[in-house]
N, C-alpha and C positions, 0 to 999 in steps of 0.2 A: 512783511507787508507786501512787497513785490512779487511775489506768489498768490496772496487774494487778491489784486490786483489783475494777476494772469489769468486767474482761475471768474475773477467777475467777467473780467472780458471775454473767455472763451463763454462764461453763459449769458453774456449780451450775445456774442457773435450766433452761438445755440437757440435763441431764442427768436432773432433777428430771420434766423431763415424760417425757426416755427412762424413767424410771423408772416413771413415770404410767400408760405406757401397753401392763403383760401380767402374766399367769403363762404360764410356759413350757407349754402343751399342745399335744396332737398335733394336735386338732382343733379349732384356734383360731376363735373368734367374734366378728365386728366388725363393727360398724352400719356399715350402707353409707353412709349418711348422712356419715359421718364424713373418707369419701373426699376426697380435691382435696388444695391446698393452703390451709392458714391461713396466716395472716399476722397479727402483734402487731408495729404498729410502734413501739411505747412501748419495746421491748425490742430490735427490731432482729431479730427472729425469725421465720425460717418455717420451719412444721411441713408436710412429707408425708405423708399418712397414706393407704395403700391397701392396704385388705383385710389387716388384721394387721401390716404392717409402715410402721416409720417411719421418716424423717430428719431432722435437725433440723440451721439453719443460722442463722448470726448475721453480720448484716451481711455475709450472704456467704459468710463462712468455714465449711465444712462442720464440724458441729460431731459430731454421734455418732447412731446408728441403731440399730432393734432391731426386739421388736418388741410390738405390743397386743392386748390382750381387749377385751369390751366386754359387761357384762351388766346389764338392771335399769336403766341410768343410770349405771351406775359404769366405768370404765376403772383399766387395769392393766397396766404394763406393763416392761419390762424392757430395758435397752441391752446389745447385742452388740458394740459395738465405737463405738471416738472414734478422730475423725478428728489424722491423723496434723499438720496444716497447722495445726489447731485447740490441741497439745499442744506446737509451738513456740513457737506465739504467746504461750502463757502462759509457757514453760519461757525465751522467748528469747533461743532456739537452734535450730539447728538439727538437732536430734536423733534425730527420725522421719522415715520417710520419707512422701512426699504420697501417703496411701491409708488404709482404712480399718484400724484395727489392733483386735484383739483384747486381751481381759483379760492374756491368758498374753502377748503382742507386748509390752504395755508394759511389766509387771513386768520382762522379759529385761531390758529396755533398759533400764531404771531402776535395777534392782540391779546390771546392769553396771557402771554410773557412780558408783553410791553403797551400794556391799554393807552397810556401815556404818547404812543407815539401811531395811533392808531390813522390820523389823518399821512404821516408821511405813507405807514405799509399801503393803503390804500392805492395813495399815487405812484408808488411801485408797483404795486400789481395791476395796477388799470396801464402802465406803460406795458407789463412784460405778459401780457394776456391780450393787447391791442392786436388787430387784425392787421397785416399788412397788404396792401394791392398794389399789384401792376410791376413788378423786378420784371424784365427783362430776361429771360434764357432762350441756349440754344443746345441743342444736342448734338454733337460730330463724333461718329465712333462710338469710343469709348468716353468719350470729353463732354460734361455736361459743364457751362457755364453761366451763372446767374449774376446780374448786375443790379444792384438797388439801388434806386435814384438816390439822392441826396436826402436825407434824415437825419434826428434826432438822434439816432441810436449808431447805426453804422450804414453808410455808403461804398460803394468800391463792386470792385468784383471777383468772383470769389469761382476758382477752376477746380471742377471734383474728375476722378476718374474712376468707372466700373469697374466693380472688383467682382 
């Protein structure tokens, strides 16, 4: 149990920066700066991040992607889909297939299996599909750091470095 546990939190934490990092617009703006890959090995996490769009992976496991803004110092942004390798691992099963799935992809598969609990899947995924705005970052070096205000999901701050 302390292992799904570790493995939920690391895809709150996964989901939380998908989240960190847009609002949905046509003409997306993102500090080039911001480019390459991070890495936070305290978590097990590495971010790509190029030109608006991200991916995020843990230990490997492809975890979820989307995509970001960037104005002022603040980041924003929103996940389009988790990874399908990533929602066995917690669900431990085989469920999904290995690729990246959509909001509407998993709800199918979900209420397939459990029509009954159709209103909680929903409030899970309208949490872990929510846009986030305004985290705080800075870039020094090789040191990207992003600070998420206080939330429902996770707050704190969280130090990556270019690999």
């Amino acid at each position: 149990m302390t292992n799904k546990k570790f493995w939920l939190g690391m895809l709150v934490l996964t989901l939380v920066f998908g989240m960190t990092a847009i609002g949905c617009k046509e003409d997306i703006e993102a500090d080039s700066a911001l480019n390459g890959t991070w890495v936070n090995a305290v978590h097990g996490q590495n971010l790509v991040l190029d030109n608006g769009n991200y991916t995020v992976s843990v230990y490997n496991v492809l975890m979820a992607k989307g995509t970001y803004s960037t104005s002022n110092g603040k980041i924003s942004s929103t996940t389009t889909h988790l990874h399908g390798n990533s929602l066995n691992f917690w669900f431990e099963a085989e469920i999904f297939p290995s690729d990246w799935l959509t909001k509407a992809q998993i709800r199918q598969t979900l209420i397939a299996l459990a029509p009954e609990d159709e209103e909680d899947i929903d409030e899970e995924l309208n949490e872990m599909f929510a846009p986030v705005k305004d985290a705080s970052y800075s870039v020094s070096g090789s040191t990207l750091t992003v600070h998420w205000p206080d939330g429902p999901v996770l707050n704190g701050t969280i130090v990556y470095t270019k690999r």
